[in-house]
VMD Tcl script that draws the C-alpha trace (Angstrom):
set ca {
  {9.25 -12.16 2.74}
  {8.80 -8.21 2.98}
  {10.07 -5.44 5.49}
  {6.87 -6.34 7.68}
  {6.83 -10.17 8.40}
  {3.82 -9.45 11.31}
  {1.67 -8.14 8.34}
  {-1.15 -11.04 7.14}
  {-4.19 -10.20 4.39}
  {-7.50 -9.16 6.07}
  {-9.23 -12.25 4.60}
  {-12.80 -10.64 4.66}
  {-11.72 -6.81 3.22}
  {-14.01 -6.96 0.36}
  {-16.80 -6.57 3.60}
  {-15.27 -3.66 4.45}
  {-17.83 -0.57 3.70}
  {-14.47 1.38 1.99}
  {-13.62 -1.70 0.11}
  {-17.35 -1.63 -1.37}
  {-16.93 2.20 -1.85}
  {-14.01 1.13 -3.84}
  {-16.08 -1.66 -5.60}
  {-18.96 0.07 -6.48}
  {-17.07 2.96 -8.07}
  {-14.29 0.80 -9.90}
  {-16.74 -1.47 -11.42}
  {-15.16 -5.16 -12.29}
  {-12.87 -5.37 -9.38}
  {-10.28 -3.32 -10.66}
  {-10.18 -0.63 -7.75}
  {-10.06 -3.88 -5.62}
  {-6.96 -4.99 -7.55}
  {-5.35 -1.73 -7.85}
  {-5.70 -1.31 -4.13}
  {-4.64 -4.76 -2.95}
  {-1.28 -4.48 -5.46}
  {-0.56 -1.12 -3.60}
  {-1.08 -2.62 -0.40}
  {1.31 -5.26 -0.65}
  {4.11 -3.01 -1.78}
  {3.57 -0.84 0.65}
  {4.30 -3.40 3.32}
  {6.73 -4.98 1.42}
  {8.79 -1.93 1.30}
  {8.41 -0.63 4.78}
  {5.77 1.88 4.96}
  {4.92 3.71 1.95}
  {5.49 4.17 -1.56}
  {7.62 6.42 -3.07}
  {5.48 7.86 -6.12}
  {7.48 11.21 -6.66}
  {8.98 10.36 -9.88}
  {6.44 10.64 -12.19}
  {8.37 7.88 -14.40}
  {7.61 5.26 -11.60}
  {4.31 6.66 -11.11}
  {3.80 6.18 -14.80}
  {5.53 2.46 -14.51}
  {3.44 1.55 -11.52}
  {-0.04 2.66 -13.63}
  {0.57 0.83 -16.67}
  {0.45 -2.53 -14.71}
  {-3.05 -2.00 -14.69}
  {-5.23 -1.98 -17.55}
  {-8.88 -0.45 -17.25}
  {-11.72 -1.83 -19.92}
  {-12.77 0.88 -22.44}
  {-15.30 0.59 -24.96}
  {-14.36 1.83 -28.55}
  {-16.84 1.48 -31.39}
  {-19.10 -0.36 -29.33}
  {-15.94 -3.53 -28.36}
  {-15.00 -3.63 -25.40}
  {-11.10 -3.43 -24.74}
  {-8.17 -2.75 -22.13}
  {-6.05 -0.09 -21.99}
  {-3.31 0.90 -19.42}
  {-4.19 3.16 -16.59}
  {-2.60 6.38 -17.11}
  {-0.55 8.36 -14.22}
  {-3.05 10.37 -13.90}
  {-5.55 7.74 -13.45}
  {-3.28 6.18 -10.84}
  {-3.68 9.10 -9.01}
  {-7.12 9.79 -9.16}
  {-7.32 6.61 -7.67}
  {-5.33 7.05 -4.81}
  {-6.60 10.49 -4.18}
  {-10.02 9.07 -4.15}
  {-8.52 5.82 -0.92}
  {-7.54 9.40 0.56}
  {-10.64 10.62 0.66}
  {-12.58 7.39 1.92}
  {-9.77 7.22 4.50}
  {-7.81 3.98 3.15}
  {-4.23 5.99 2.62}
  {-3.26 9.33 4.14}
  {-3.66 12.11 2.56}
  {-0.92 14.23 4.26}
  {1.87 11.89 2.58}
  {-0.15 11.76 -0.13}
  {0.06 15.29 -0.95}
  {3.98 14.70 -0.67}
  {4.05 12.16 -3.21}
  {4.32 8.90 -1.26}
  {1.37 6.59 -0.63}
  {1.08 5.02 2.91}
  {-2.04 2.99 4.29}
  {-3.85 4.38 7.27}
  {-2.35 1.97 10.46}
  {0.71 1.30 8.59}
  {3.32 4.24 10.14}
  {2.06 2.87 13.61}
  {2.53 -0.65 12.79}
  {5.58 -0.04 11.41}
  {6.67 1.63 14.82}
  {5.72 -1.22 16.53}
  {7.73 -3.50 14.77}
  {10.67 -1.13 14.82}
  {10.07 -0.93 18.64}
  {10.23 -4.49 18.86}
  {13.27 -4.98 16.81}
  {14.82 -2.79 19.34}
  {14.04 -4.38 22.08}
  {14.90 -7.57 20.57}
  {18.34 -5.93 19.98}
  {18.70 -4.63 23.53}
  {18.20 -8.43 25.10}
  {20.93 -9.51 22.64}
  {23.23 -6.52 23.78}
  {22.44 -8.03 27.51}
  {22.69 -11.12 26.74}
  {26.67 -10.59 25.22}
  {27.38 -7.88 27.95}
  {26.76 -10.84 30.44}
  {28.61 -13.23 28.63}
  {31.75 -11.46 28.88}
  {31.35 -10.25 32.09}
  {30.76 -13.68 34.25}
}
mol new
graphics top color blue
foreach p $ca { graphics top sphere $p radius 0.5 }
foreach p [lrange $ca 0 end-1] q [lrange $ca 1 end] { graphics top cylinder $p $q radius 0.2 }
display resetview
């Protein structure tokens, strides 16, 4: 299980109108794909993705392959870096990642850095009772 336990696939996304923004640019479901793989390592991690490195960026693109036509066959290549960030540059600009982290390097979904202060407030909170809960126990 990841970093964010509370976090459960939205079952209907491919309804969403950026999801079809995604689909009808990325023909064949790969945007969808590329998208949903980021997704889940970005709550599986914590928050965001760290894509400074342009090694891991590099790492992270070539688990994709895009279809190419070459001589008139159709074929796969890897996605490129760059193509990996063209892609997420365009989720920026339809408003599925942020764009300010983004521009830093890291990718982050739009909700997640206030769902992951939820949690975190929760934790706490959750820590505090135990805290109590011990304090009180060696007191009486």
């Amino acid at each position: 299980m990841g970093f964010m336990p509370w976090y459960k696939r939205y079952t209907d996304m491919h309804r969403d109108p950026k999801i079809e923004t995604i689909l009808a640019r990325y023909r064949g479901g790969l945007g969808s794909w590329i998208y949903d793989v980021l997704l889940d390592k970005i709550y599986d991690t914590g928050a965001a993705i760290d894509l400074r490195n342009a090694d891991i960026t590099a790492t992270t693109a070539s688990k994709f392959e895009k279809p190419v036509v070459r001589d008139g066959v159709l074929a796969y290549e890897p996605l490129t870096a760059e193509d990996l960030s063209e892609f997420i540059t365009f989720c920026c600009t339809i408003g599925l990642f942020e764009a300010d982290e983004w521009a830093q390097g890291f990718v982050m979904s739009n909700g997640s850095r206030s769902q992951l202060g939820t949690y975190q407030s929760k934790l706490e909170a959750q820590r505090k009772r135990q805290e109590k809960k011990r304090s009180e126990k060696m007191d009486g």
